[in-house]
C-alpha positions as CSV (number, residue, x, y, z in Angstrom):
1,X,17.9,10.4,1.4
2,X,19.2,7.3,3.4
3,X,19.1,9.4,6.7
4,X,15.3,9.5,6.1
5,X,15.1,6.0,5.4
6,X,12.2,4.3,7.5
7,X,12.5,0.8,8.6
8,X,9.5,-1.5,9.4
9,X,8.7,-0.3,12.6
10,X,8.5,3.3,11.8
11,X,6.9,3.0,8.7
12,X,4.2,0.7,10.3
13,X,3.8,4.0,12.7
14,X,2.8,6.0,9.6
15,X,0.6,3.1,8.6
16,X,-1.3,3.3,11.4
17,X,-2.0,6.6,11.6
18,X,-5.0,6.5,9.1
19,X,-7.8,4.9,10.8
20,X,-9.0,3.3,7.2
21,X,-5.4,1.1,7.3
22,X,-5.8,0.2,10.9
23,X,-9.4,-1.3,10.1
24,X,-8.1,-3.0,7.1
25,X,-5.3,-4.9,9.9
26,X,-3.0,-3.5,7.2
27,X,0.7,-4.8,8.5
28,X,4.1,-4.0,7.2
29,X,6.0,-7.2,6.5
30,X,9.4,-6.2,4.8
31,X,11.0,-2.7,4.0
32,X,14.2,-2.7,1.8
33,X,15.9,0.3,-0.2
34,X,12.8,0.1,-2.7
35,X,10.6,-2.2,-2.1
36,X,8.3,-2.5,0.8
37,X,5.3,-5.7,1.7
38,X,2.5,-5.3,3.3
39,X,0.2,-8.0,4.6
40,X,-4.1,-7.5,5.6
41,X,-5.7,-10.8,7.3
42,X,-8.7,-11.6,5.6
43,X,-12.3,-11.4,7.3
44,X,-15.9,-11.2,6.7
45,X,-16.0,-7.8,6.6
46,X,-13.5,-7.4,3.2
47,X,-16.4,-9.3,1.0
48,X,-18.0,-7.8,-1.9
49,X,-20.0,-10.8,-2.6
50,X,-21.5,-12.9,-0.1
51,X,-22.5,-15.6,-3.0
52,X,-18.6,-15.7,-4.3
53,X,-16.6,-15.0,-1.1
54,X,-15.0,-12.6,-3.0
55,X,-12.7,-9.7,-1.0
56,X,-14.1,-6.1,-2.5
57,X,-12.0,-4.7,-5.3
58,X,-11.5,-1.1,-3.2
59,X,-9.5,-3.1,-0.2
60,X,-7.5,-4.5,-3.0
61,X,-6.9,-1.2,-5.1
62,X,-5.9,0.3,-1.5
63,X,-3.4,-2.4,-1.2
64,X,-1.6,-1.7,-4.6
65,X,-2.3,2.1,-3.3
66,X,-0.8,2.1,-0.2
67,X,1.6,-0.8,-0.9
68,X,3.5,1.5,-3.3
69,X,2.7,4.7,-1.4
70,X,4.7,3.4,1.3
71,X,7.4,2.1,-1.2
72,X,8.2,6.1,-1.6
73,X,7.6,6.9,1.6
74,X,10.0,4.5,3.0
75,X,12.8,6.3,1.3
76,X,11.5,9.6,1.8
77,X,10.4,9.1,5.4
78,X,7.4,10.3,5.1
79,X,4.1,9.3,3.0
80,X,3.0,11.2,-0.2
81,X,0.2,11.9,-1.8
82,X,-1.5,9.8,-4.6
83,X,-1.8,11.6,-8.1
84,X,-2.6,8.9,-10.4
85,X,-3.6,5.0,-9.7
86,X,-4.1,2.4,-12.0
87,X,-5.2,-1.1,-11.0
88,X,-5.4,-4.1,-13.3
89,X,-7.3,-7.1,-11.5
90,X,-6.7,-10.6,-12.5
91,X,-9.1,-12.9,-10.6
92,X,-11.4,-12.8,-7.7
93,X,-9.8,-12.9,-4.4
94,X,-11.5,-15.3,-2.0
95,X,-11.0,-15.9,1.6
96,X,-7.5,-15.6,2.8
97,X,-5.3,-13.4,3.4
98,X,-3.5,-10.9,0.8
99,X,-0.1,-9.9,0.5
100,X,0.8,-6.6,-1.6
101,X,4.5,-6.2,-2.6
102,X,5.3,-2.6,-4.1
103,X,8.6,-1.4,-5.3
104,X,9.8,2.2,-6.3
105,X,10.1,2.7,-10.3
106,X,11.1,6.4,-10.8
107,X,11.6,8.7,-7.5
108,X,12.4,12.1,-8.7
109,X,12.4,15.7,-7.0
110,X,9.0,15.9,-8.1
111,X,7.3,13.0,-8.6
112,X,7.5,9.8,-7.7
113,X,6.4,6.3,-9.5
114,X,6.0,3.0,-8.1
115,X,4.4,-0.5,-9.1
116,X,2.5,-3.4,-6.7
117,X,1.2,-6.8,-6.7
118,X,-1.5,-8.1,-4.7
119,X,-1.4,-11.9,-4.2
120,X,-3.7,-14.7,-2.2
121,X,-2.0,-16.8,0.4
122,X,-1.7,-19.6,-2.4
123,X,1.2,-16.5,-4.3
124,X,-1.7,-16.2,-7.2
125,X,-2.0,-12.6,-8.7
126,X,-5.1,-11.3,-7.8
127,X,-4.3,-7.5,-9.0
128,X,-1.2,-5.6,-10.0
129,X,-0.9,-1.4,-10.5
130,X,1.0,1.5,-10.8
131,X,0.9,4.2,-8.8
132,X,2.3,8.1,-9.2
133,X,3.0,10.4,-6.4
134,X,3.7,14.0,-5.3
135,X,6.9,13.4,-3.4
136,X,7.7,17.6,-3.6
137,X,4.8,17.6,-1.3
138,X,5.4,18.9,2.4
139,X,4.0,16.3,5.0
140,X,1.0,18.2,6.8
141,X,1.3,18.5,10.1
142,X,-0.1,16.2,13.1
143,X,-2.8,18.7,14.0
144,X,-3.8,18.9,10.2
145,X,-5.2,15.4,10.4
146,X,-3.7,12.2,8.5
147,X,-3.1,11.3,5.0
């Protein structure tokens, strides 16, 4: 598995080839044996609620998605498909930028499991979720389209 292994710049390639990531500014920060950070800069376009300043709850559920997503995928060298997602938020994100750190639970031949935690730029928990993917799946090819 190690030969697979992606570091930051290479898995920051397979970020960005999902034009939904690149709108979010989603950035790789960190990528270790099984764990990976990812980083979004917050604008006006994330907010839910203009009255609250709040960021909308799907850019933070695709943070804990893709945050532990790319936990597996940086191990696997590829990304996986999601199977199951479950996201437990904790407060209301307001302006600033959010941080999602995701490590790998359980990476079988299978299956794979990892958790994530979405924090403001102050380190408060704004969300945390779990994540399950089909790591037995084949990546689909470049002309097939991205994930």
């Amino acid at each position: 598995m190690s030969s697979t292994r992606l570091n930051t710049a290479q898995l920051q390639g397979v970020v960005d080839r999902s034009p939904f990531n690149r709108w979010l500014g989603m950035k790789v920060v960190a990528v270790d044996e099984r764990s990976v950070t990812l980083r979004i800069t917050w604008r006006k376009e994330l907010i839910s609620s203009p009255e609250r300043q709040s960021t909308h709850g799907g850019v933070i559920a695709a943070l804990v998605d893709c945050s532990a997503d790319y936990a597996i995928a940086a191990a696997l060298g590829h990304a996986v498909p999601t199977i199951d997602l479950h996201i437990d938020y904790h407060r209301a994100a307001t302006p600033g930028d959010l941080v999602a750190e995701a490590a790998i639970t359980h990476l079988g031949s299978t299956m794979g499991a990892a958790s994530a935690r979405v924090t403001d730029a102050e380190g408060r928990l704004i969300a945390s979720g779990r994540g399950l993917y089909m790591v037995a799946a084949k990546p689909a090819k470049a002309s097939e389209g991205a994930d």
